[in-house]
Each structure stands twice: as structure tokens, then as C-alpha cells.
C-alpha positions in Angstrom: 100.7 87.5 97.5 103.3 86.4 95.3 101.2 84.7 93.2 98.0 87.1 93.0 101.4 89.6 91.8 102.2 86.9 88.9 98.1 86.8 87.8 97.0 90.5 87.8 100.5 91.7 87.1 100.3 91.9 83.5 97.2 93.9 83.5 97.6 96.3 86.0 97.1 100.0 85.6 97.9 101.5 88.8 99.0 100.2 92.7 99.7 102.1 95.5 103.1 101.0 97.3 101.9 98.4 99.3 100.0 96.3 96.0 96.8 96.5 98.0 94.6 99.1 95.9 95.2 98.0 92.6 93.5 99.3 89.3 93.5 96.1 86.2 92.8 97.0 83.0 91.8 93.4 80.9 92.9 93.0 76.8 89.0 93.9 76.5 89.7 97.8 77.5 87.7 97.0 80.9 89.1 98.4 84.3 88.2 97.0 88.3 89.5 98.3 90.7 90.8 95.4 93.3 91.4 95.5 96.9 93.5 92.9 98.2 95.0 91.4 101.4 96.4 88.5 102.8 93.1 86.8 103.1 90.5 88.4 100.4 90.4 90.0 97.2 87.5 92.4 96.4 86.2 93.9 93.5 83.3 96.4 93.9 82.1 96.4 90.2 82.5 93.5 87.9 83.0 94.4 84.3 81.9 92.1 81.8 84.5 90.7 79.3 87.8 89.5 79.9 87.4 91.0 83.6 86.5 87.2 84.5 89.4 85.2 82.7 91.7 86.7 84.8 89.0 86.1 87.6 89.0 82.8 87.0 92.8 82.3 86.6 93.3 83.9 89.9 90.3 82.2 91.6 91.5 78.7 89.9 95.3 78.6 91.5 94.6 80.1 94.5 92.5 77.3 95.1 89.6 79.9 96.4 86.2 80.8 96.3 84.2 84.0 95.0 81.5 85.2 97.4 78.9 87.5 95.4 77.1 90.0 97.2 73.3 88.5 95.7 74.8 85.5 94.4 75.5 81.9 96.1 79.2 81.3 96.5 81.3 80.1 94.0 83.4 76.7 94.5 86.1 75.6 92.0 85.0 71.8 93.0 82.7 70.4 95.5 85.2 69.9 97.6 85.6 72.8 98.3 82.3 73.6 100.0 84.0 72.0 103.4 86.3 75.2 103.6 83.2 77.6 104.0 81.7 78.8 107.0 78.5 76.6 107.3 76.1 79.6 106.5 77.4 79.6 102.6 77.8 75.6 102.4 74.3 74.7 101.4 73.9 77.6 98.5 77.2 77.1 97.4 77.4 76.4 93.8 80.0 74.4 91.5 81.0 76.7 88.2 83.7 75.6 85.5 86.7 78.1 86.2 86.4 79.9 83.0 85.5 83.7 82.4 82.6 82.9 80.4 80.8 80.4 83.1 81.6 82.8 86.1 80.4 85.8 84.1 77.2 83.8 83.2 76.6 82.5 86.5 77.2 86.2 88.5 75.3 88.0 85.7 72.7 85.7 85.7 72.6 85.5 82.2 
């Protein structure tokens, strides 16, 4: 938790008490609204933008994954794919972590 604090720190907006409803704003003007726990991250609507630097940042030294609801998963590195449940292992996908290729690749574009 410390270090999701240290990445979305600088751009949040608003947090309730307990830094688990969390409202980022990105350089770009965009806003998500995050949900966080101990064990996931969610964001309901993905701006486009700078939304996904800080994505990638945080996705990059948590060492974690990004599961899109229409989307294969995302790995940081192949070997990665060993830490999913084997339902999301064989559509998992390998995207640079940088806001541009995760944008592209959950946009589609």
C-alpha cells in the first residue's frame, strides 16, 4: 500500500480516510476514480491520456498484471503468465509498460 501511496500520490484529487476510494487527476486534466485494496486496484472507466503512464508506473513496480473486462490480461513479461489463474494464461498478452502501448492495446487502437 505504501507504494501504490508513493505512485498515485502526486495526482490525487480526493481519498476517503482509509486511501481506498481514491479520485486521480493525471497532468492531462483526466480524472479515474480508483478502488483499491490489499490485493486489486480497479478503475471503472479508463481515460485516455496520461491516465495510463501512471498505469503503467504502478502496474510496472508492483510487479502486477491488468485484467480488462473484454481484453486479454496484461503481463509486464512472460514470466509473469505463471502467477495467473490458468483460465487467463493462454490469452494473456506481453505489452511494453508504457502509457502509450497499454492505452493502444486496451483501446484497441
Amino acid at each position: 500500500m505504501d507504494l501504490v501511496r508513493e505512485v498515485l500520490g502526486p495526482y490525487v484529487v480526493a481519498a476517503d480516510e482509509y486511501f481506498q476510494d481514491v479520485l486521480i487527476r493525471a497532468a492531462d486534466g483526466h480524472e479515474a476514480e480508483v478502488d483499491i485494496n490489499e490485493v486489486c486496484l480497479a478503475v471503472s472507466r479508463f481515460p485516455p491520456g496520461r491516465f495510463f503512464d501512471i498505469l503503467a508506473e504502478l502496474v510496472d513496480r508492483l510487479g502486477a498484471s491488468v485484467t480488462l473486462m473484454d481484453r486479454p490480461v496484461i503481463l509486464r513479461k512472460e514470466e509473469d503468465r505463471a502467477h495467473l489463474p490458468v483460465v487467463a494464461r493462454q490469452g494473456a498478452v506481453v505489452v511494453s509498460m508504457t502509457g502509450r502501448a497499454i492505452e493502444g492495446f486496451a483501446t484497441g487502437s
